[in-house]
C-alpha positions in Angstrom: 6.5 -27.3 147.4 7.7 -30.4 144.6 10.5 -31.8 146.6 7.2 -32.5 148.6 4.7 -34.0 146.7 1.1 -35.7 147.6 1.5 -38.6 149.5 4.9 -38.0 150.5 3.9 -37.5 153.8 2.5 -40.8 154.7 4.2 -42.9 157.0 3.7 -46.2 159.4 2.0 -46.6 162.8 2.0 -49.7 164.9 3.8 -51.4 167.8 6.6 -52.8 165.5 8.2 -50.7 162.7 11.6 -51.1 162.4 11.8 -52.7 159.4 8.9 -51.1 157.6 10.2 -49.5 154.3 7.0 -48.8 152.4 3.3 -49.3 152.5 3.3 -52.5 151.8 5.5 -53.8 154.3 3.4 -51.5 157.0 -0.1 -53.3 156.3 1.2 -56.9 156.0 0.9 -56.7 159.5 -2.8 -56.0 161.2 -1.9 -54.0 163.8 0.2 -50.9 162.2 -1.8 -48.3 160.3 -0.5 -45.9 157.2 -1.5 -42.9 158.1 -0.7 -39.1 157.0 0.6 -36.3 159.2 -2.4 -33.6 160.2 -0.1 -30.9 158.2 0.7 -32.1 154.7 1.4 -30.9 151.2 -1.4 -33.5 149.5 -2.8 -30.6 147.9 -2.9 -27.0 147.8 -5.5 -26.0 150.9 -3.6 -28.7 153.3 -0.3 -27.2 151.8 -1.2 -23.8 152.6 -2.5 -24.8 155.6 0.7 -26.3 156.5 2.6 -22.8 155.2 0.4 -21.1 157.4 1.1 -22.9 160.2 4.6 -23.5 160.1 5.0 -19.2 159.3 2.8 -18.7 162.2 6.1 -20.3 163.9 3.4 -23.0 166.0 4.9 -26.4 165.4 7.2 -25.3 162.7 9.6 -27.4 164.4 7.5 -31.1 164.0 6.4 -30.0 159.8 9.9 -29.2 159.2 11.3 -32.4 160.5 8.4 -34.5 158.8 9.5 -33.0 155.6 12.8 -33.7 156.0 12.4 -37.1 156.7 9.8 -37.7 153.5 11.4 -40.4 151.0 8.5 -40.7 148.4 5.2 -41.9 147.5 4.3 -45.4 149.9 7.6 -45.4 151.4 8.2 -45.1 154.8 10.4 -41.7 156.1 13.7 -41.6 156.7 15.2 -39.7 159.3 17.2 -36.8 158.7 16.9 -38.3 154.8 17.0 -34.7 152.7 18.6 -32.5 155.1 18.8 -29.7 152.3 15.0 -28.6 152.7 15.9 -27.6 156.0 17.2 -24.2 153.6 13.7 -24.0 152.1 11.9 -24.4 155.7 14.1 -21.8 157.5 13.9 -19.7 154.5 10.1 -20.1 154.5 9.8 -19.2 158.5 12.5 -16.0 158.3 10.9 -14.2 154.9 7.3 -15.2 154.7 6.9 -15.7 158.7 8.4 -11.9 159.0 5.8 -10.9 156.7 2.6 -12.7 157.8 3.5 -12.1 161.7 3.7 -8.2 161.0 1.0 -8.4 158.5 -1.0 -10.0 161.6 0.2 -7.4 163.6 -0.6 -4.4 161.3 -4.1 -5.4 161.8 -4.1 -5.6 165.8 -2.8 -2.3 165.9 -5.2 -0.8 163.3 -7.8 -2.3 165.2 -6.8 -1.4 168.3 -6.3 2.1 167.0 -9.4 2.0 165.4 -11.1 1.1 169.3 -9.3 3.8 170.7 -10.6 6.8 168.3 -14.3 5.3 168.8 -13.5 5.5 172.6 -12.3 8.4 173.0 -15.1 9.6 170.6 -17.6 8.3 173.0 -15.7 9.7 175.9 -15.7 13.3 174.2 -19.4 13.1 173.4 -20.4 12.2 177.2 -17.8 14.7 178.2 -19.7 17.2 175.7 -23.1 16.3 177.3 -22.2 16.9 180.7 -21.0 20.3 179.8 -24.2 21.1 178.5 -26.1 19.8 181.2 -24.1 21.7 183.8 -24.8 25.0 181.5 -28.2 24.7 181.6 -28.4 23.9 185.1 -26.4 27.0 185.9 -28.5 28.9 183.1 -31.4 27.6 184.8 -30.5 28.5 188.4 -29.4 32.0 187.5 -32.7 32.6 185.5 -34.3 31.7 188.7 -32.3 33.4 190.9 -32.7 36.5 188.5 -37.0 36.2 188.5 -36.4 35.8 192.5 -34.4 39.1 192.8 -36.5 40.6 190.6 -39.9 39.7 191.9 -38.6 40.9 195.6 -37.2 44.4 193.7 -41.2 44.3 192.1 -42.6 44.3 196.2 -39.9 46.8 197.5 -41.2 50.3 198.1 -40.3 53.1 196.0 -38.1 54.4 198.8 -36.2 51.2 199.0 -32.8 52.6 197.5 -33.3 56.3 199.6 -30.6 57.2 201.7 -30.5 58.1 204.9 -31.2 62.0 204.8 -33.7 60.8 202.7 -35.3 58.6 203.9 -35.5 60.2 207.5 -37.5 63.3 205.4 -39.8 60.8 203.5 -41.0 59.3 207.0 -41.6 63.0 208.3 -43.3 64.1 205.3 -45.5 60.6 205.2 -46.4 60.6 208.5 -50.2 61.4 209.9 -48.4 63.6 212.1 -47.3 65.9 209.2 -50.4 65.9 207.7 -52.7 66.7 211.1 -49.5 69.4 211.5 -50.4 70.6 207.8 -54.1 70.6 208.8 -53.5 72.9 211.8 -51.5 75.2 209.7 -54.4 76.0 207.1 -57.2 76.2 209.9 -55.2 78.4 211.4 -54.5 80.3 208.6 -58.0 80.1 207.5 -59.2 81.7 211.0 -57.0 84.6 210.8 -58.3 85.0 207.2 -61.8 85.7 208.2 -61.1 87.2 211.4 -58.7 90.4 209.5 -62.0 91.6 207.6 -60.3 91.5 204.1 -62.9 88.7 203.5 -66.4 91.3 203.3 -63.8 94.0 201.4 -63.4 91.3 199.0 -67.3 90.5 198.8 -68.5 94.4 198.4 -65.9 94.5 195.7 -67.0 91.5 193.7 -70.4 93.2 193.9 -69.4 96.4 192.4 -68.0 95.3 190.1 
């Protein structure tokens, strides 16, 4: 800023000031101290430090005031002495401080955007991982519940799936019963066989011929 040059900002601490008009006047006595605001315009890092602050809108209130009240070089500040910076200050904080404080904000939200993709990334990834897990859990339980059904179908007799006709006539026919009833029935049969003499016409036969 040039209506704010280096060493403009200077100004006189001590118990008794009043009629303190420049440096000189300040160290003539011991006790008071010539010392510089914390946010000047001495040269360009402390003057954009002092932009920076003063768009930031923290304390714009105190720098604006100390550089209305600069004088000059080794002379002690005036109050209210240039009230016509005021336009520059103002214009300063509503332009530039716009800018910078959306600027600032800008890069929040980017960021805060940028955190909430990489969350929900995450959460989509875990909620992907869990999906699988619970398919091959179910896989796995219906692959054993599969080998247990089919290991009890591989012990069931073939007459497992017979109805009930059927089954009733495949007990019958299975039964010891049947077969000692089967038994009887070709003895029997066998008797009357040898018994009818059909068997020795049989015999001279074969031995004619």
């Amino acid at each position: 800023m040039a209506a704010l040059r280096s060493g403009m900002m200077f100004h006189c601490v001590g118990p008794d000031i009043a009629n303190v008009t420049n440096r000189a006047d300040c160290l003539e006595d011991p006790r008071n101290k010539w010392v510089n605001h914390r946010y000047n315009f001495d040269n360009l890092g402390q003057a954009l430090m002092s932009l920076f602050v003063l768009s930031s809108k923290d304390g714009w209130v105190s720098i604006m005031y100390q550089g209305i009240d600069a004088v000059g070089v080794d002379i002690q500040p005036i109050e209210n002495y240039n009230e016509w910076r005021m336009i520059y200050f103002i214009s300063f904080l509503l332009l530039v401080g716009f800018f910078v404080l959306n600027m600032f904000v800008g890069v929040v939200v980017e960021n805060f955007h940028k955190c909430k993709e990489a969350l929900e990334k995450e959460m989509r990834e875990k909620a992907r991982e869990k999906r699988l897990q619970r398919k091959l859990k179910r896989q796995k339980y219906e692959e054993s519940v599969a080998g247990r059904k089919k290991k009890v179908k591989k012990n069931q007799p073939y007459w497992h799936n017979y109805g009930t006709t059927r089954m009733f006539l495949n007990g019958v026919v299975t039964s010891k019963y049947f077969d000692l009833a089967i038994a009887a029935v070709i003895e029997e049969q066998s008797s009357g066989f040898k018994g009818s003499g059909h068997a020795g016409h049989i015999t001279n036969s074969c031995w004619l011929a």
